[in-house]
VEXDREN-2710 file (C-alpha; in Angstrom, 1 decimal):
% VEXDREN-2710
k/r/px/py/pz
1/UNK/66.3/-2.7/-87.8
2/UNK/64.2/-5.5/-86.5
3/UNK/60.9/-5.0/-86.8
4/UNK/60.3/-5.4/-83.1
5/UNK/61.7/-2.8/-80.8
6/UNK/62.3/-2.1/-78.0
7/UNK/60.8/0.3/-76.0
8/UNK/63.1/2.3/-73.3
9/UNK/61.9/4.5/-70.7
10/UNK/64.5/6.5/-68.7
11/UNK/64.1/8.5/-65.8
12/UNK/67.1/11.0/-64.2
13/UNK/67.4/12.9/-61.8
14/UNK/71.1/14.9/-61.5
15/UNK/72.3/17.4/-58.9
16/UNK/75.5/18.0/-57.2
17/UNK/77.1/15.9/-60.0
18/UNK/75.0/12.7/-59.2
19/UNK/72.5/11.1/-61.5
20/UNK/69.9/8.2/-60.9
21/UNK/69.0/6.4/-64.0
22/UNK/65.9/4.0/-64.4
23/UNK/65.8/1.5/-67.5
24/UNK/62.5/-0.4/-68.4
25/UNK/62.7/-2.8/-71.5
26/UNK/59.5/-4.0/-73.0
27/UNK/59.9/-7.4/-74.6
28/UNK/60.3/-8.0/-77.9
29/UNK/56.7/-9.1/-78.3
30/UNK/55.1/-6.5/-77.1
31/UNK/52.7/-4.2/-79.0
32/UNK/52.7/-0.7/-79.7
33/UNK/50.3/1.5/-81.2
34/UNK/51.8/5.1/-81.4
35/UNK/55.1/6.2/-81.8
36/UNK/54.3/9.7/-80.8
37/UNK/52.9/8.4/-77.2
38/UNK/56.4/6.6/-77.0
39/UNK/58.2/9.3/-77.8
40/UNK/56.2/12.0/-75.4
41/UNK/56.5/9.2/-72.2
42/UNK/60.2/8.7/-73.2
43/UNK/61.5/10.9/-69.9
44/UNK/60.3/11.9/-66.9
45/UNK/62.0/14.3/-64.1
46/UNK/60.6/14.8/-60.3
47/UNK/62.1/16.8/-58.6
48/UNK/61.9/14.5/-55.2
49/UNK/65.0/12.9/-55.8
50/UNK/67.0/16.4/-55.6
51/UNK/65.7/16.9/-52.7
52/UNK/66.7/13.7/-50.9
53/UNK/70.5/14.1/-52.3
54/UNK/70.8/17.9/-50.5
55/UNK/69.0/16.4/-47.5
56/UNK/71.5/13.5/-47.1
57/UNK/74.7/16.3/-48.0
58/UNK/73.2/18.8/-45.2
59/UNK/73.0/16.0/-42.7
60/UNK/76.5/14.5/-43.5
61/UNK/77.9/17.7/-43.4
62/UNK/76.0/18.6/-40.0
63/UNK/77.3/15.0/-38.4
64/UNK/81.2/15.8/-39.7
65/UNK/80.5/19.5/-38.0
66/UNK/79.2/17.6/-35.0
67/UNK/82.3/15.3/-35.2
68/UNK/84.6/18.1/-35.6
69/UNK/82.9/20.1/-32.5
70/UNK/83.1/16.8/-30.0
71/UNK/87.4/16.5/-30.9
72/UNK/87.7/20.0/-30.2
73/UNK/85.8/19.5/-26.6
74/UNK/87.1/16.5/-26.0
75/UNK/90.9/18.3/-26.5
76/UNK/90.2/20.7/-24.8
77/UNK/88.6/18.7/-22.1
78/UNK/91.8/16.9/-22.3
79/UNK/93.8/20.6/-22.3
80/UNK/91.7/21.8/-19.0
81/UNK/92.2/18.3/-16.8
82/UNK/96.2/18.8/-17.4
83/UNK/96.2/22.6/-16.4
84/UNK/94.3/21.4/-13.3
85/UNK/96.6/18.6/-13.0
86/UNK/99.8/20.7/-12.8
87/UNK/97.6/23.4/-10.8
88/UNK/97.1/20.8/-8.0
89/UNK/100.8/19.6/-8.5
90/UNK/101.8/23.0/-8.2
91/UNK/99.8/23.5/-5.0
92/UNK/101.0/20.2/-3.5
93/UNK/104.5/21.2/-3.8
94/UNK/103.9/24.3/-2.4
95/UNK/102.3/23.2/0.5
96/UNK/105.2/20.6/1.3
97/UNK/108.1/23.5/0.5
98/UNK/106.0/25.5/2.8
99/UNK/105.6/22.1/5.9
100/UNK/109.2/21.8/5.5
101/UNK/109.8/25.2/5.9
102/UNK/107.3/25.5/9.4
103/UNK/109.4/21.6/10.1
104/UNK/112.7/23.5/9.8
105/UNK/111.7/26.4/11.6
106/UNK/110.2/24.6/14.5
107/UNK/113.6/22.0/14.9
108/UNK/115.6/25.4/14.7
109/UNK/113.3/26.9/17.8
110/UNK/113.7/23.3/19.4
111/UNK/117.1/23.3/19.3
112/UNK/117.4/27.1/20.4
113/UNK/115.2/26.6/23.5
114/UNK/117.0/23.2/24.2
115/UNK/120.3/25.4/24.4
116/UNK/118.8/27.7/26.5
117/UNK/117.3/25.4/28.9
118/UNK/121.3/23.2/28.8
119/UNK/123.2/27.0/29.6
120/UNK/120.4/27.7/32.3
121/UNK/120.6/24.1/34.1
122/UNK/124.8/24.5/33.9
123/UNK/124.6/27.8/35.3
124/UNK/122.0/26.7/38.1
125/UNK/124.8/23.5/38.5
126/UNK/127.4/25.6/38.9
127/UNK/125.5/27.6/41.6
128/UNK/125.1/24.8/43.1
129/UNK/128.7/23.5/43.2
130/UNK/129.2/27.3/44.4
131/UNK/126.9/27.0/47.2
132/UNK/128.1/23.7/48.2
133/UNK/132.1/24.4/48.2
134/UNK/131.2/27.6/50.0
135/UNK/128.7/25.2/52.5
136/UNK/131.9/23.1/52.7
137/UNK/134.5/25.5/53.5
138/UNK/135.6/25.0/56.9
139/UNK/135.1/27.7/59.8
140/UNK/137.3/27.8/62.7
141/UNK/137.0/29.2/65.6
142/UNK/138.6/32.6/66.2
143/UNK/140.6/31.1/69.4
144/UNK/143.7/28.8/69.7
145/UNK/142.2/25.3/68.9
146/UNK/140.7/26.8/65.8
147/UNK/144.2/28.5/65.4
148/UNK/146.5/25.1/65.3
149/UNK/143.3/23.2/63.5
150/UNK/142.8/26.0/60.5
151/UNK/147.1/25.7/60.6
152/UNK/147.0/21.5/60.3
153/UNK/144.8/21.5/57.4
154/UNK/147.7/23.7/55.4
155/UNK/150.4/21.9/56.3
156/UNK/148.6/18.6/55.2
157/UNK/147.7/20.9/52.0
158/UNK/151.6/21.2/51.5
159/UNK/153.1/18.2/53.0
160/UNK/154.3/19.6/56.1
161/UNK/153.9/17.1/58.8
162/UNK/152.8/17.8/62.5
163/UNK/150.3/16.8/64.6
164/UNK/147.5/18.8/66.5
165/UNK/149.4/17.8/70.3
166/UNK/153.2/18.3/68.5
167/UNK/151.8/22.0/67.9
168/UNK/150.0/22.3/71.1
169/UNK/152.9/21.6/73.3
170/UNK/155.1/24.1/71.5
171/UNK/152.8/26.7/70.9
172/UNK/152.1/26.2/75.1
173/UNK/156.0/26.9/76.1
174/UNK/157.1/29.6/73.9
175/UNK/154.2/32.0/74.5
176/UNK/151.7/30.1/76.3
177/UNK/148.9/31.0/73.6
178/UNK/149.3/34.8/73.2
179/UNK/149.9/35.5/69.5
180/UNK/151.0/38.6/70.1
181/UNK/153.8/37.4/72.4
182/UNK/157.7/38.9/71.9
183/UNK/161.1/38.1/73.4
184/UNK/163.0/40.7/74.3
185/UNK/165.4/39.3/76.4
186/UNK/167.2/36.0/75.2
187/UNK/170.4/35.9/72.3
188/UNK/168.2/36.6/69.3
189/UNK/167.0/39.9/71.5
190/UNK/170.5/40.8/72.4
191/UNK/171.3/40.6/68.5
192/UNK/168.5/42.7/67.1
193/UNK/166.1/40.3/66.1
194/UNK/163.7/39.1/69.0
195/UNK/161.3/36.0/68.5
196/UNK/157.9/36.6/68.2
197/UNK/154.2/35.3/67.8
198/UNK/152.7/31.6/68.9
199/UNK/156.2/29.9/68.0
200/UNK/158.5/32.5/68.6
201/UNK/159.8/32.6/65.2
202/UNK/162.5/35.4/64.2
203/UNK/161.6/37.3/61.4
204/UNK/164.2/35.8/58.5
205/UNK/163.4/32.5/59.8
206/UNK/159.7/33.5/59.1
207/UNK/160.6/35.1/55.6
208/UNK/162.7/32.0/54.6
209/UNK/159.8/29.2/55.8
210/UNK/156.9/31.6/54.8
211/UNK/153.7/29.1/53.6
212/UNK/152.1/30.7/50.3
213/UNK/148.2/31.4/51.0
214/UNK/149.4/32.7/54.7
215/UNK/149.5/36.6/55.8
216/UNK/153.3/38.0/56.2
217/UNK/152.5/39.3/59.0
218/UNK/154.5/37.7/61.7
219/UNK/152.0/37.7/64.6
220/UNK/149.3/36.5/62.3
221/UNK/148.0/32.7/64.2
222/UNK/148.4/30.8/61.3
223/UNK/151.4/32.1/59.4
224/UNK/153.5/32.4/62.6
225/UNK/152.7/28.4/63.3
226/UNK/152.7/27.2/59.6
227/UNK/156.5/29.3/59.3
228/UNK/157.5/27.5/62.4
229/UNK/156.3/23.5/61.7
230/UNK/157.8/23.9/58.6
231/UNK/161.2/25.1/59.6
232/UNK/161.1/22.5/62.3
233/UNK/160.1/19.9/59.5
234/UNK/163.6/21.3/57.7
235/UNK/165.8/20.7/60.9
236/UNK/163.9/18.3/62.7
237/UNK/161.9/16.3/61.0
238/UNK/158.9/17.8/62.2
239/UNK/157.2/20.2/65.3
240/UNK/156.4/17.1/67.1
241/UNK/160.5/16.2/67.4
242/UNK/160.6/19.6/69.3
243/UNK/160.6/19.6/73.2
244/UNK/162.4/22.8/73.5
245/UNK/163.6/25.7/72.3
246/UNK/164.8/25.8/68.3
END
């Protein structure tokens, strides 16, 4: 060995598998001048270090448990905003299932009260058509001008021709206005079948020029004159070619 040595001092300090080692070298010069003090100031343990090592563990594992606590807050932070999300979605859909519902009921009342008020303003038109054809039916007097005039506006209903003074005339010679009027003396007496009414019509001449809407009854006014112009309109063209008896 060299005669000068060197002189090592070494301080550890181990726990949870970690050691801290310290190294001093005296130089080669330097002097000694007991072994036994070198060998008793060889190592030195404190138990200060240990304590800083567990400190520093506890305080990483207390920041990773922090960590660890802050992901799960933050998830379920995360979890709770998307369950109020859908919430709200769910609600908002609702409410517009539930406006389109009150929308469709509403157009379905619209539409039933605007049919109602439509069949309510036809029938009150049709009442009033009603009251206006009724306001615009012609009255006639009860007499023998309202007679031939009620008996002109047939015949121009059917075509039969005549005029108010042809009719007139007529009516005037064969029984001078009396409706009821019969003739029991000329040819058509003699053979059974007298003439009678306004125009002196027989009956089968009355059956065969009957006008539909008219009474059969042969001294009714208006069928006994419409029966007679339109037999003369068959043989003569019409009541106003007559000057005599027909």
């Amino acid at each position: 060995m060299p005669k000068n040595t060197h002189k090592i001092a070494i301080a550890a300090a181990a726990t949870l598998g970690t050691a801290a080692l310290a190294f001093s070298v005296v130089p080669a010069d330097a002097q000694t001048t007991t072994t036994d003090a070198v060998s008793s100031a060889r190592v030195a343990y404190s138990s200060e270090p240990v304590q800083d090592v567990k400190a520093g563990v506890t305080d990483q594992l207390a920041g990773a448990s922090v960590k660890v606590d802050a992901i799960e807050a933050k998830k379920k932070a995360a979890a709770d905003a998307a369950a109020k999300k859908k919430a709200a979605a769910a609600k908002t859909a609702a409410a517009k299932a539930a406006a389109k519902k009150k929308a469709a009921a509403a157009a379905a009342a619209k539409k039933k009260a605007a049919a109602a008020r439509e069949a309510k303003e036809a029938a009150s038109r049709s009442a009033k058509r009603a009251a206006v054809k009724k306001a615009a039916t012609k009255s006639y007097a009860n007499n023998l001008d309202g007679w031939i005039k009620e008996s002109l506006d047939i015949m121009k209903s059917k075509g039969i021709p005549g005029s108010y003074h042809g009719l007139h005339k007529n009516i005037m010679r064969e029984s001078s206005g009396n409706p009821n009027a019969i003739n029991d003396w000329d040819i058509n007496a003699i053979n059974g079948v007298p003439s009678k009414g306004l125009l002196q019509v027989i009956p089968p001449t009355f059956a065969a020029y009957h006008v539909s809407g008219t009474s059969w009854n042969i001294y009714d006014p208006i069928a006994n004159i419409t029966a007679a112009a339109n037999y003369a309109a068959d043989k003569y063209g019409s009541i106003d070619n007559v000057n005599s008896a027909y």
